[in-house]
C-alpha positions as CSV (number, residue, x, y, z in Angstrom):
1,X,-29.7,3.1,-22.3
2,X,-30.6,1.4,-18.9
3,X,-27.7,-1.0,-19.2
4,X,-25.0,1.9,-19.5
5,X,-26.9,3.9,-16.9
6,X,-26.3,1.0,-14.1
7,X,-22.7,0.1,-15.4
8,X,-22.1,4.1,-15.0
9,X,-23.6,4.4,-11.7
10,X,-21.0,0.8,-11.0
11,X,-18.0,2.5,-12.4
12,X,-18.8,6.1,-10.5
13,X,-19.1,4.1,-7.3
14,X,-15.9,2.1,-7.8
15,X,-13.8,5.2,-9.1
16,X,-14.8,7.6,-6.5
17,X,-14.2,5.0,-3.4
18,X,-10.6,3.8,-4.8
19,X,-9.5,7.5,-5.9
20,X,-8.4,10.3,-3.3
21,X,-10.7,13.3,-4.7
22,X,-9.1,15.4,-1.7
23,X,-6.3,16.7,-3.3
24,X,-2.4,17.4,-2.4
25,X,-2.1,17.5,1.4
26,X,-2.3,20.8,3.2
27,X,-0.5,22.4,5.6
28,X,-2.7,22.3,8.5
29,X,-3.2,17.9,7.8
30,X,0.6,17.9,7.7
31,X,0.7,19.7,11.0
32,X,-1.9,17.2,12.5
33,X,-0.4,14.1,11.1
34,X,3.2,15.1,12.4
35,X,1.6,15.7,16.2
36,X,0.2,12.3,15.8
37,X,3.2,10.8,14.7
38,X,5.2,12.6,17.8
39,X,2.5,11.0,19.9
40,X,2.6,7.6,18.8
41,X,6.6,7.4,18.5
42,X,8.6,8.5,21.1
43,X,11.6,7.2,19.8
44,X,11.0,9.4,16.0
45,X,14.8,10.8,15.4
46,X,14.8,13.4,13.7
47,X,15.8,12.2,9.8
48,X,12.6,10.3,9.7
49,X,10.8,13.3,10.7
50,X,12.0,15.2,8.4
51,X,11.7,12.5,5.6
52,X,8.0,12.1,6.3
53,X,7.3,15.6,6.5
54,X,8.9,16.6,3.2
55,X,6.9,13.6,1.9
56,X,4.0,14.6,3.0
57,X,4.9,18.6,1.8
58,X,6.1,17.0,-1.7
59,X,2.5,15.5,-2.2
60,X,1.0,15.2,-5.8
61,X,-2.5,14.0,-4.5
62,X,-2.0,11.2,-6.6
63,X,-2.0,6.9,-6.2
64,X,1.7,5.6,-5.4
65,X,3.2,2.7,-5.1
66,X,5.5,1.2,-2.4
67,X,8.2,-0.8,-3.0
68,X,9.6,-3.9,-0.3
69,X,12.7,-5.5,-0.7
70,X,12.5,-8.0,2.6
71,X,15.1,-10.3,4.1
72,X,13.9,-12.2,6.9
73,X,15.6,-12.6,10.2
74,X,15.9,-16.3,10.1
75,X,15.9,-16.2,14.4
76,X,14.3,-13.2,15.5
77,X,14.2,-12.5,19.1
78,X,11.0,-12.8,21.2
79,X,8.8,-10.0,21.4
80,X,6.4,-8.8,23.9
81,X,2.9,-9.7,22.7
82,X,3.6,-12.7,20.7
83,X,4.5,-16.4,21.7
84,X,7.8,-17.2,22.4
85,X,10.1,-18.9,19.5
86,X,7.4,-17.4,16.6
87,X,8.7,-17.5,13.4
88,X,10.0,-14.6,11.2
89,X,6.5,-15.3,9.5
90,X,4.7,-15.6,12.2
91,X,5.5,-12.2,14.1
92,X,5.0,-10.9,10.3
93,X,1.4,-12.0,10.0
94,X,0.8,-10.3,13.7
95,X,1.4,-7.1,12.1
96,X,0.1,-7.7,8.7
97,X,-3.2,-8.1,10.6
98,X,-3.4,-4.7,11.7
99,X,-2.3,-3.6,8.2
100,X,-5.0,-5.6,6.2
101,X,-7.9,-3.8,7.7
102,X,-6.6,-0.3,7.6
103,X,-5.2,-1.0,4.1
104,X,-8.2,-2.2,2.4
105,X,-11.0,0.2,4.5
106,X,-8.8,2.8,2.6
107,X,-8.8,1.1,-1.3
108,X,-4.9,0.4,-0.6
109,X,-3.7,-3.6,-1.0
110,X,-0.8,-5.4,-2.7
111,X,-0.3,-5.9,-5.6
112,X,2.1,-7.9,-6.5
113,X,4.3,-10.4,-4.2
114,X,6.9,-12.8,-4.9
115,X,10.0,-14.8,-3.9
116,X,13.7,-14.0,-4.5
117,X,14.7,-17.1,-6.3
118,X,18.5,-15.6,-6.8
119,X,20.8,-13.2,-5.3
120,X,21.0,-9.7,-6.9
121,X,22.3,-10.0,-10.4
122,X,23.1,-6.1,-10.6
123,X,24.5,-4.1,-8.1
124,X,25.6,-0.6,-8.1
125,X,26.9,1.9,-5.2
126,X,25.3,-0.4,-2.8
127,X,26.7,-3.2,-0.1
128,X,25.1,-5.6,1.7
129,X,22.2,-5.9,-0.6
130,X,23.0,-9.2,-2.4
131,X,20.2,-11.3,-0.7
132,X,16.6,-11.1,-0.3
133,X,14.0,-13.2,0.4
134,X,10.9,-11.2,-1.1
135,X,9.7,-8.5,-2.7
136,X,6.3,-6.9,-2.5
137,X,4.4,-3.5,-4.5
138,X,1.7,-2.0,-2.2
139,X,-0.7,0.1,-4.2
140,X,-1.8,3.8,-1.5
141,X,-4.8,5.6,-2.9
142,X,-2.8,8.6,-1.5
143,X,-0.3,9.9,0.7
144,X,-3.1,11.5,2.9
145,X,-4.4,7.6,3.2
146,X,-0.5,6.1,4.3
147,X,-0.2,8.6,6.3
148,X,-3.9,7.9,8.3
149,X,-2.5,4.5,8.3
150,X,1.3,5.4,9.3
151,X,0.1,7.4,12.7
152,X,-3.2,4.8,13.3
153,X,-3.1,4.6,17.1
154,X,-2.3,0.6,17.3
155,X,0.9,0.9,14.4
156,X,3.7,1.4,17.0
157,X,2.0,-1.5,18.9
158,X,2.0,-3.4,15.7
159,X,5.3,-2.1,14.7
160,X,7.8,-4.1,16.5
161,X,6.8,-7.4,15.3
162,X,7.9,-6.3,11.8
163,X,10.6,-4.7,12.9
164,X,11.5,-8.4,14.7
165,X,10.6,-10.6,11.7
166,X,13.2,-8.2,9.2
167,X,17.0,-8.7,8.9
168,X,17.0,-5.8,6.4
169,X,14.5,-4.2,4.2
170,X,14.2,-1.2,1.7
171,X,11.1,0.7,1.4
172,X,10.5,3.4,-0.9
173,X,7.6,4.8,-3.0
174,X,6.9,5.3,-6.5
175,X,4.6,7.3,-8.3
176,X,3.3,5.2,-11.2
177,X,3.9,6.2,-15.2
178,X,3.2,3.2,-16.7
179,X,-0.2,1.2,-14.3
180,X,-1.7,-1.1,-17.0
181,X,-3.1,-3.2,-13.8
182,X,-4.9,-0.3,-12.5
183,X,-8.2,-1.7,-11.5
184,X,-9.7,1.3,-12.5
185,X,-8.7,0.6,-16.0
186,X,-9.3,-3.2,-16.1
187,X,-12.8,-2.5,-14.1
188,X,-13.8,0.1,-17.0
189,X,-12.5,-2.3,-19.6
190,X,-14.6,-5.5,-18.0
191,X,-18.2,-3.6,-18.1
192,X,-17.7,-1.9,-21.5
193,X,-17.1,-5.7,-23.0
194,X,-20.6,-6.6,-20.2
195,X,-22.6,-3.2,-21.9
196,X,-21.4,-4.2,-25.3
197,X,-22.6,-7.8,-24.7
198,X,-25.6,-7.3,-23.4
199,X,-26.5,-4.7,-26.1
200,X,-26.2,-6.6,-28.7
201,X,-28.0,-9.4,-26.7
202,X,-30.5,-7.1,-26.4
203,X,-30.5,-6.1,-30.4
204,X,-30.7,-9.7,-31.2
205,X,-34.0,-10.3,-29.4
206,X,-35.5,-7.6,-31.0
207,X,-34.6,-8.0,-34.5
């Protein structure tokens, strides 16, 4: 009994840090988070606004997954902050810095990157997206959490040296169906196997 009592308490600890218990976004946290966003971006036009705040509006309250398609700039231009003649890599890692500690304080983090090892075998109603050079799934515990992350104080700061390492890119997020890599799921799968192991462990040195 002890055994499933401490690998509850685990599980409960886990589940409740990586899962957004608050719910869909309101509209007064939509309000804030669109001031924010005004304050930290000058140059917002108006489509993104509107994108973000129907995103925000359209909430489900649930995980979701964004989607990368990257093609580096192969000479990006020097940017204020970083050393002159840095890499598309390089200026990438500059803001990737600032994203790593706001992602993972938050229970968001990749989960899956990889290299384009071809050009696009299937295009439809699309130009100008034959190449790529990577493609990356971040995993958000919420939209409430991207959006703490979106209008952070230091991401226009951080911004630019993304927007200087990128020839192109597509974003756009996905609510998962199918999520047979959720840690939740593999976590709850690892310590029923540990409680059924050490249960019988345990039955074995009393018999």
């Amino acid at each position: 009994m002890k055994i499933w009592l401490s690998l509850s308490v685990i599980y409960a600890g886990f589940f409740l840090w990586y899962t957004d218990m608050g719910g869909k976004l309101d509209s007064e946290e939509i309000e804030i988070f669109l001031e924010k966003l005004k304050k930290n971006n000058s140059s917002l036009d108006s489509q993104m606004y509107n994108s973000i705040k129907s995103f925000m509006e359209d909430d489900s309250g649930r995980q979701f997954l964004m989607v990368n398609n990257v093609d580096m700039n192969e000479n990006p231009s020097d940017v204020d902050g970083a050393n002159p003649g840095e890499s598309a890599e390089q200026l990438m890692n500059r803001y990737m810095e600032h994203m790593y500690s706001q992602l993972l304080k938050r229970a968001c983090h990749p989960i899956f990157a990889g290299r384009v090892i071809h050009p696009s075998m299937d295009l439809v109603g699309i130009e100008g997206a034959e190449l790529w050079d990577q493609n990356a799934l971040m995993r958000y515990k919420s939209r409430r959490a991207f959006m703490e992350i979106a209008t952070h104080s230091d991401m226009q700061e951080k911004h630019k040296f993304k927007v200087a390492a990128l020839e192109k890119t597509i974003a756009y997020p996905v609510e998962t169906i199918i999520y047979l890599s959720d840690p939740r799921l593999i976590l709850g799968l690892i310590l029923l196997i540990v409680g059924l192991a050490l249960e019988l462990r345990s039955r074995s040195r009393n018999s």
